[in-house]
SELUM-701542 format. One record per atom (N, C-alpha, C, O): x, y, z. Coordinates in steps of 0.02 Angstrom, whole numbers, plus 50000, padded with zeros to 5 digits. Example, Ala and Ser with C-alpha at 12.3 -4.5 7.8 and 13.67 -1.06 7.14 Angstrom:
<atoms>
{atom {50660, 49716, 50390}}
{atom {50615, 49775, 50390}}
{atom {50660, 49835, 50390}}
{atom {50712, 49834, 50423}}
{atom {50642, 49888, 50354}}
{atom {50684, 49947, 50357}}
{atom {50645, 50002, 50394}}
{atom {50670, 50057, 50402}}
</atoms>
This chain:
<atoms>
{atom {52678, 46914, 48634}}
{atom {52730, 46864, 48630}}
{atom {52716, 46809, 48681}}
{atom {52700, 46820, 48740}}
{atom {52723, 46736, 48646}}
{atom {52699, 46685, 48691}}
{atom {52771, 46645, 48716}}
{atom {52816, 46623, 48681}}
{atom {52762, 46644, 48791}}
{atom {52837, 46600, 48803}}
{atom {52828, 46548, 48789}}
{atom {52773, 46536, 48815}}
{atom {52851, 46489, 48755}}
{atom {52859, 46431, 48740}}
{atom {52859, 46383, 48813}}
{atom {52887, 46404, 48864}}
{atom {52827, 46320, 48812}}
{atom {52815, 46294, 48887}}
{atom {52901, 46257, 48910}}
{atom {52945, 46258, 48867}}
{atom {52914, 46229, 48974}}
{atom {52949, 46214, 48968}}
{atom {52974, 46121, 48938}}
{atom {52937, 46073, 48930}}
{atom {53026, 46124, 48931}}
{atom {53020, 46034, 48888}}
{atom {53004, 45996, 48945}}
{atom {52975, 45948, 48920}}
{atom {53005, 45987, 49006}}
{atom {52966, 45945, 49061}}
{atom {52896, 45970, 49050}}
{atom {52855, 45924, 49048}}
{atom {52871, 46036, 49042}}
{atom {52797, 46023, 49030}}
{atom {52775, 45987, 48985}}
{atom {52737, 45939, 48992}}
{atom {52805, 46015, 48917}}
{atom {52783, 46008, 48855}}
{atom {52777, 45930, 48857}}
{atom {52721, 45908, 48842}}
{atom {52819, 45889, 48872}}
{atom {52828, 45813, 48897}}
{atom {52783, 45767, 48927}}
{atom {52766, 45710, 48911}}
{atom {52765, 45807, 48982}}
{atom {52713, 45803, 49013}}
{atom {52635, 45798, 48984}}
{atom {52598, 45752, 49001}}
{atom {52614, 45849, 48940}}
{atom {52577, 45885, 48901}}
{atom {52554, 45810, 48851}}
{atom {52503, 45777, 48848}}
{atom {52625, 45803, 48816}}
{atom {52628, 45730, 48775}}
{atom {52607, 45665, 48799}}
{atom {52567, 45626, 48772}}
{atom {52643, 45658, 48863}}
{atom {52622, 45583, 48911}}
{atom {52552, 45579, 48909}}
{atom {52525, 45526, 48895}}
{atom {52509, 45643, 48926}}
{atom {52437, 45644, 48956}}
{atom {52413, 45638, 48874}}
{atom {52376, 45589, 48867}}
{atom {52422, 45664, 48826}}
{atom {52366, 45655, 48782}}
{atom {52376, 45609, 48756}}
{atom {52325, 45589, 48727}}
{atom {52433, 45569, 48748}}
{atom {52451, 45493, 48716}}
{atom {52442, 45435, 48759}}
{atom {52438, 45379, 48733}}
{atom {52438, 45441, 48811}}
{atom {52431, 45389, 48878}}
{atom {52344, 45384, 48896}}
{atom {52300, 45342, 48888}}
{atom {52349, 45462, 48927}}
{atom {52271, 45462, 48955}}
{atom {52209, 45473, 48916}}
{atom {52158, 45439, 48911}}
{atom {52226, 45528, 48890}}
{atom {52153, 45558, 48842}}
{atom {52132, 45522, 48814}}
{atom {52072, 45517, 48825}}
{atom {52162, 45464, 48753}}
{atom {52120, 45429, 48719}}
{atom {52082, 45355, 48748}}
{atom {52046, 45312, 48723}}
{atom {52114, 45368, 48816}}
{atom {52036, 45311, 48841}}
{atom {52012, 45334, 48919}}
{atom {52003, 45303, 48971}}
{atom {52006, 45407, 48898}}
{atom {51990, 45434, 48965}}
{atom {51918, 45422, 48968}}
{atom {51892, 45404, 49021}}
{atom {51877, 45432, 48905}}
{atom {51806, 45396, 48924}}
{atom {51772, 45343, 48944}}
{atom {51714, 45334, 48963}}
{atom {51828, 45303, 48935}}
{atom {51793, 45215, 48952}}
{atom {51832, 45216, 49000}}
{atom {51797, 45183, 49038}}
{atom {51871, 45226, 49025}}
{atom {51923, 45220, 49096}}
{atom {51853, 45265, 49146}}
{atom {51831, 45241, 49199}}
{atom {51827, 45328, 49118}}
{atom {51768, 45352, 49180}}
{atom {51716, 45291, 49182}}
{atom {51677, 45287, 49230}}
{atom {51714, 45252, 49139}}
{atom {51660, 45204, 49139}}
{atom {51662, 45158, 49166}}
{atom {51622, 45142, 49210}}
{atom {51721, 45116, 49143}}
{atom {51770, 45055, 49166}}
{atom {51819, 45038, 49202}}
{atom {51830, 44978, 49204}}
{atom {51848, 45068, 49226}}
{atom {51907, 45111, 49285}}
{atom {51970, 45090, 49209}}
{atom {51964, 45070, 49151}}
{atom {52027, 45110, 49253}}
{atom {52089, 45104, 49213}}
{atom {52137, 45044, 49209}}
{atom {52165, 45016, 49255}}
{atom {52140, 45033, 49150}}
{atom {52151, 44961, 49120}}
{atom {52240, 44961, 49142}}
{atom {52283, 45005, 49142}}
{atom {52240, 44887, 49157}}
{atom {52317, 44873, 49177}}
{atom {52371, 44895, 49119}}
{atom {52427, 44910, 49141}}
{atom {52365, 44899, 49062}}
{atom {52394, 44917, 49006}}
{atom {52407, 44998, 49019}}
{atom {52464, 45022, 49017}}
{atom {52362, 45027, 49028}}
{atom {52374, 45092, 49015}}
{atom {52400, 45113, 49084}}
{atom {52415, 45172, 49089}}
{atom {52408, 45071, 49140}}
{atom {52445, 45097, 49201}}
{atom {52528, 45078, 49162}}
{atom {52571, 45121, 49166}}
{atom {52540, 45025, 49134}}
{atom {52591, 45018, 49129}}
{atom {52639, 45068, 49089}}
{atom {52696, 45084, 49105}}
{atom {52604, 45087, 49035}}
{atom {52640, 45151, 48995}}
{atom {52634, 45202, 49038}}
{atom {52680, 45242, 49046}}
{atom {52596, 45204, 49061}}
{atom {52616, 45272, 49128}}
{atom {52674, 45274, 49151}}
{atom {52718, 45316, 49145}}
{atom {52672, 45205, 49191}}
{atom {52725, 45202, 49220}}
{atom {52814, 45209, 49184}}
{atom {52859, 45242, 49208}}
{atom {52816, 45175, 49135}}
{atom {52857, 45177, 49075}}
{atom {52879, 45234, 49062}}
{atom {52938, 45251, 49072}}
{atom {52821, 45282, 49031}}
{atom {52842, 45356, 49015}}
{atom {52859, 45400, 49073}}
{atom {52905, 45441, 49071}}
{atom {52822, 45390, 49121}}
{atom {52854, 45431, 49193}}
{atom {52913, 45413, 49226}}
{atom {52942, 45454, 49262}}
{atom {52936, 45354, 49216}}
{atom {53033, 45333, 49233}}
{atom {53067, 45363, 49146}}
{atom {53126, 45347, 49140}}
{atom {53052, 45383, 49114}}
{atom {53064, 45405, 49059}}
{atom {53078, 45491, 49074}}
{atom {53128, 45523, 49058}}
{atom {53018, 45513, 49109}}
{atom {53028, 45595, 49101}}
{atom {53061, 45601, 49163}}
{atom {53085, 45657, 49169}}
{atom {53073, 45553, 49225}}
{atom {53120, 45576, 49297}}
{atom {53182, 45535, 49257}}
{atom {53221, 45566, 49293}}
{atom {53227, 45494, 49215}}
{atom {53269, 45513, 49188}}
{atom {53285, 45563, 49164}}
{atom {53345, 45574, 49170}}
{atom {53254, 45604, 49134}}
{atom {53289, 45663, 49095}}
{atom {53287, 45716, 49145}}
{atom {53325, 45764, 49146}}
{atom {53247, 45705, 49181}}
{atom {53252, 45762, 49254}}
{atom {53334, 45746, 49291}}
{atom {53385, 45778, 49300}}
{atom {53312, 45685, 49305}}
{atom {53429, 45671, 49339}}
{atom {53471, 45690, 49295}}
{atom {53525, 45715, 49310}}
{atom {53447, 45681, 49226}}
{atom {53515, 45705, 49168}}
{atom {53558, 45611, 49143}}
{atom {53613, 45592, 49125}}
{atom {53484, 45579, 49158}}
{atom {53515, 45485, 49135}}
{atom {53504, 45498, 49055}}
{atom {53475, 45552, 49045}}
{atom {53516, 45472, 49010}}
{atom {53503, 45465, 48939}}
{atom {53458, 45411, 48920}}
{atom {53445, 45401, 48861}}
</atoms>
């Protein structure tokens, strides 16, 4: 029996493969593009809302 992760991981889990992974190869090549800092940033005031309990 597998415990299910928790929804801050699972969240987490999401941010990184939709944010990072798909230009994690040219970001090792090219460093990391101002665009993709910004959805970082976006989605991470996104997942410390739901950590305070903001909507």
């Amino acid at each position: 029996m597998t415990t299910p992760p928790h929804p801050l991981v699972a969240t987490a889990g999401r941010l990184a493969a939709e944010v990072l992974a798909p230009r994690a190869e040219r970001v090792d090549q090219e460093g990391m593009p101002a665009s993709s800092i910004e959805a970082f940033a976006r989605r991470a005031a996104e997942l410390g809302a739901r950590l305070s309990g903001r909507p």
